[in-house]
C-alpha positions as CSV (number, residue, x, y, z in Angstrom):
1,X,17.2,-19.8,8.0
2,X,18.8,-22.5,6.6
3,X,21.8,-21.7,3.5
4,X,19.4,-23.8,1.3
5,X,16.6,-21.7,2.0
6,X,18.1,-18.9,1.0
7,X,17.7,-19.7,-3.0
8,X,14.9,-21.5,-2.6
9,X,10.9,-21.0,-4.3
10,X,9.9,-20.6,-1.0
11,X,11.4,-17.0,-1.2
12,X,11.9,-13.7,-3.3
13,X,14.0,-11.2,-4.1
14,X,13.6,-7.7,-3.9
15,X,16.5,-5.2,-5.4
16,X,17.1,-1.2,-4.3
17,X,19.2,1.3,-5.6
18,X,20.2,2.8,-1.8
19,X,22.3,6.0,-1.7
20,X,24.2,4.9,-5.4
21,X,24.6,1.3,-4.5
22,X,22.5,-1.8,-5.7
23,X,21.1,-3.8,-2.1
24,X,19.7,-7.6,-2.9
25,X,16.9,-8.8,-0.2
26,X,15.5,-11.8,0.1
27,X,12.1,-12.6,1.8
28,X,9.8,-15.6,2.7
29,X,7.3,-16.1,0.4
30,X,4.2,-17.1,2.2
31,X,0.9,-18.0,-0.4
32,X,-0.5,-20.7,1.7
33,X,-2.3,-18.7,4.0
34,X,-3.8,-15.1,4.3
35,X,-5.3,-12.8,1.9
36,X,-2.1,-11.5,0.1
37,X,-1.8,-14.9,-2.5
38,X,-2.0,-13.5,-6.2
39,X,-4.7,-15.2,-7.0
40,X,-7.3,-14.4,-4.5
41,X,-6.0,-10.8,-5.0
42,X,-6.2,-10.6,-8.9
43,X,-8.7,-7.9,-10.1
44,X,-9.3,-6.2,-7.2
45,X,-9.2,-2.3,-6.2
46,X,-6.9,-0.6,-4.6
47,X,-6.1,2.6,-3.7
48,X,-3.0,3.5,-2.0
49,X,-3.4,6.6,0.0
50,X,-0.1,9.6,0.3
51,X,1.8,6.9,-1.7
52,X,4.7,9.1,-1.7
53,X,7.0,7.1,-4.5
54,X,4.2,4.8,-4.9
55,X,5.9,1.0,-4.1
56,X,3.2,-0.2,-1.7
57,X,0.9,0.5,-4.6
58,X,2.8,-1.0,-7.1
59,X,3.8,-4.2,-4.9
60,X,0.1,-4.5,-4.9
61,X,-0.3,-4.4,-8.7
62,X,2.3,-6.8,-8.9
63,X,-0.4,-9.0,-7.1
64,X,-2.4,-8.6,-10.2
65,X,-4.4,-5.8,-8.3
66,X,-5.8,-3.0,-10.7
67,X,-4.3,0.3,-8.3
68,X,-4.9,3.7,-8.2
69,X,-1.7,5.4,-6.4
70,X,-2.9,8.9,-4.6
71,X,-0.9,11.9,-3.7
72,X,-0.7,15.8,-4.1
73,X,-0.4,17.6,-6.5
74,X,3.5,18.3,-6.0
75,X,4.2,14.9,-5.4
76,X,2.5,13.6,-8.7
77,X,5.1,14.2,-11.6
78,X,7.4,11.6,-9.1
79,X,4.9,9.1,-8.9
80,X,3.5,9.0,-12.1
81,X,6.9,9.0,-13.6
82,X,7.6,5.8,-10.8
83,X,5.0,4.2,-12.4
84,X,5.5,4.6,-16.2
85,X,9.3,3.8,-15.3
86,X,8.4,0.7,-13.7
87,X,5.4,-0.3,-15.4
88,X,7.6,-0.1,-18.7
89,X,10.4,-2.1,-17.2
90,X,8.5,-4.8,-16.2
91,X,7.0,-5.5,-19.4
92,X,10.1,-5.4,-21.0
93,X,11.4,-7.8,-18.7
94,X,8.6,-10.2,-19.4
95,X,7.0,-9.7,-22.6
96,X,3.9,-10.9,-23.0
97,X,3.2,-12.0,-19.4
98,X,0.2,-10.2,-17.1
99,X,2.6,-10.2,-14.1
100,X,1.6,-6.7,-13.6
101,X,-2.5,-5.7,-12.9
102,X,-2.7,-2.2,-13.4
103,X,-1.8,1.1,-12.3
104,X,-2.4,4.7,-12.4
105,X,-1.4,7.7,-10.1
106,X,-4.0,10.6,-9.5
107,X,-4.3,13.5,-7.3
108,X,-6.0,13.0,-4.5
109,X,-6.7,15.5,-1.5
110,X,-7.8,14.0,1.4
111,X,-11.5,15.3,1.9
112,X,-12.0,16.6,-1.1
113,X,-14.9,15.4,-2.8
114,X,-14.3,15.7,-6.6
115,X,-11.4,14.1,-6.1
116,X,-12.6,11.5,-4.6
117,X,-15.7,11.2,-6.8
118,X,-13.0,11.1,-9.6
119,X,-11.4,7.6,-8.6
120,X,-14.9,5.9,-8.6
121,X,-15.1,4.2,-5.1
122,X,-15.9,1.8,-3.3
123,X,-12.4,-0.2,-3.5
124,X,-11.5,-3.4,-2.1
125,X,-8.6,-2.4,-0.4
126,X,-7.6,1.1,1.0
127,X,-3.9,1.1,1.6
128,X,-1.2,3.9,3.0
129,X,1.9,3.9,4.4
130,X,3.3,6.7,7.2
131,X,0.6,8.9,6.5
132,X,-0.4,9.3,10.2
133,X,1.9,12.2,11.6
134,X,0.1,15.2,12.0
135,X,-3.0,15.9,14.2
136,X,-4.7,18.1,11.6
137,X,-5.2,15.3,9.2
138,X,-6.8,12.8,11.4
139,X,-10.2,14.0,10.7
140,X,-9.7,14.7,7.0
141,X,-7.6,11.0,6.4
142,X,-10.8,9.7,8.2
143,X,-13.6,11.1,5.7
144,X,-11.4,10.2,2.8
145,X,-11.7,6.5,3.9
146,X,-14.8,6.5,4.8
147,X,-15.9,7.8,1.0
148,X,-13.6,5.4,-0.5
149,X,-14.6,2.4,1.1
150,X,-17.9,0.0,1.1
151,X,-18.8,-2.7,3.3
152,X,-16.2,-5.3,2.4
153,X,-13.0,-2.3,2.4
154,X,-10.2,-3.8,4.0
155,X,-7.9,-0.8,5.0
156,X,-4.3,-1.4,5.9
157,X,-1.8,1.0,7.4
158,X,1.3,1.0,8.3
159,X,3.2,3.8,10.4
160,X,5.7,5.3,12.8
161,X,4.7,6.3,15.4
162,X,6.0,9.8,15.8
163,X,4.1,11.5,18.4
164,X,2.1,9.4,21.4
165,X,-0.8,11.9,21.3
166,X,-1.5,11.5,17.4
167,X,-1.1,8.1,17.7
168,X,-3.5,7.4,20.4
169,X,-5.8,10.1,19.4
170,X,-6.1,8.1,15.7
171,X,-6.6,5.0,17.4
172,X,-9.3,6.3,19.4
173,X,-10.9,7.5,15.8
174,X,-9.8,4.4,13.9
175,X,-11.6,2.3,17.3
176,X,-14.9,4.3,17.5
177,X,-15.3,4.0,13.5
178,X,-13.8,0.2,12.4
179,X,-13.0,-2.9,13.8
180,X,-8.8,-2.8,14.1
181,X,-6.7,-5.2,14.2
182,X,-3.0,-4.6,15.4
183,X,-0.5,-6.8,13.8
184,X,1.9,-7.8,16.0
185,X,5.9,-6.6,16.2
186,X,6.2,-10.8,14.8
187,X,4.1,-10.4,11.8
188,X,5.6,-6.9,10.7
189,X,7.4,-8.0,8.1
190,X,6.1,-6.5,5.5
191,X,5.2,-3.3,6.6
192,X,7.0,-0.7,8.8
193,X,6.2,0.6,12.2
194,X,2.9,-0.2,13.6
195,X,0.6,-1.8,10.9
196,X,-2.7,-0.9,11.6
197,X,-5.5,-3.6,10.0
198,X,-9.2,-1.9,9.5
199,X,-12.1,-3.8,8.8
């Protein structure tokens, strides 16, 4: 990339706090093509699966998506204080402005069914990051999309790949129940490990 590029509006800038110091990363900023522009994703539901800290979820808000963050129940005073935190900070950084779509953080156990009656599906876009790594949660992640999604559910996962035999096992499941689309080691950057596109 060229030095001019760097500082240019064809990219952004992301900032983390990593181990006490404050990193700067820039990335291309691509609206011209794909599904991912804000205004073709503005309004739309989401629900980010074992969202952990919750940032794919609130990268999507920040798409003008309306997001509902999932976890368990141990995980949730974290992620609903990473959203009020966040969600406060950005509208004091731009008062007035609807940068942000919206965002909550539930509870959400993976097969159960009041909890997943509770969020209202279907949703437009089922997302999740590294929350294939155990055998014994294939089936239940698997019903939990499947309730949570409608005929137009675009799901997206991205993972690492920590055991071959989970990992061929769910895309065996994934292959049998969707149509998948693997985005190549090229197109990764945005997501880590092996993004995993069902349709």
């Amino acid at each position: 990339m060229e030095a001019d590029r760097l500082n240019s509006p064809s990219t952004s800038v992301i900032n983390l706090e990593v181990l006490g110091h404050q990193l700067q990363f820039s990335q291309e900023k691509n609206c011209r093509k794909g599904r991912f522009c804000p205004s073709k994703l503005k309004g739309k539901r989401v629900i980010e699966l074992g969202a952990g800290c919750g940032v794919a979820g609130f990268g999507m808000a920040l798409l003008g998506c309306n997001v509902i963050t999932t976890d368990q129940i141990e995980v949730l005073p974290l992620l609903k204080r990473n959203v009020e935190w966040n969600t406060s900070r950005i509208s004091q950084m731009n008062p007035g402005s609807d940068l942000l779509g919206s965002i909550q953080a539930v509870e959400l156990d993976w097969g159960n069914e009041d909890h997943i009656k509770a969020v209202a599906p279907p949703f437009d876009y089922i997302i999740g990051t590294d929350v294939v790594y155990a055998e014994h949660l294939l089936e239940p992640l698997l019903q939990t999309i499947f309730a949570l999604s409608g005929p137009k559910t675009t799901i997206l996962l991205g993972y690492e790949i920590r055991s071959t035999s989970v990992h061929e096992q769910m895309l065996q499941m994934w292959k049998s129940n969707f149509n998948v689309k693997l985005v190549p080691k090229a197109k990764e950057s945005t997501m880590w490990g092996n993004p995993l596109g069902l349709y």
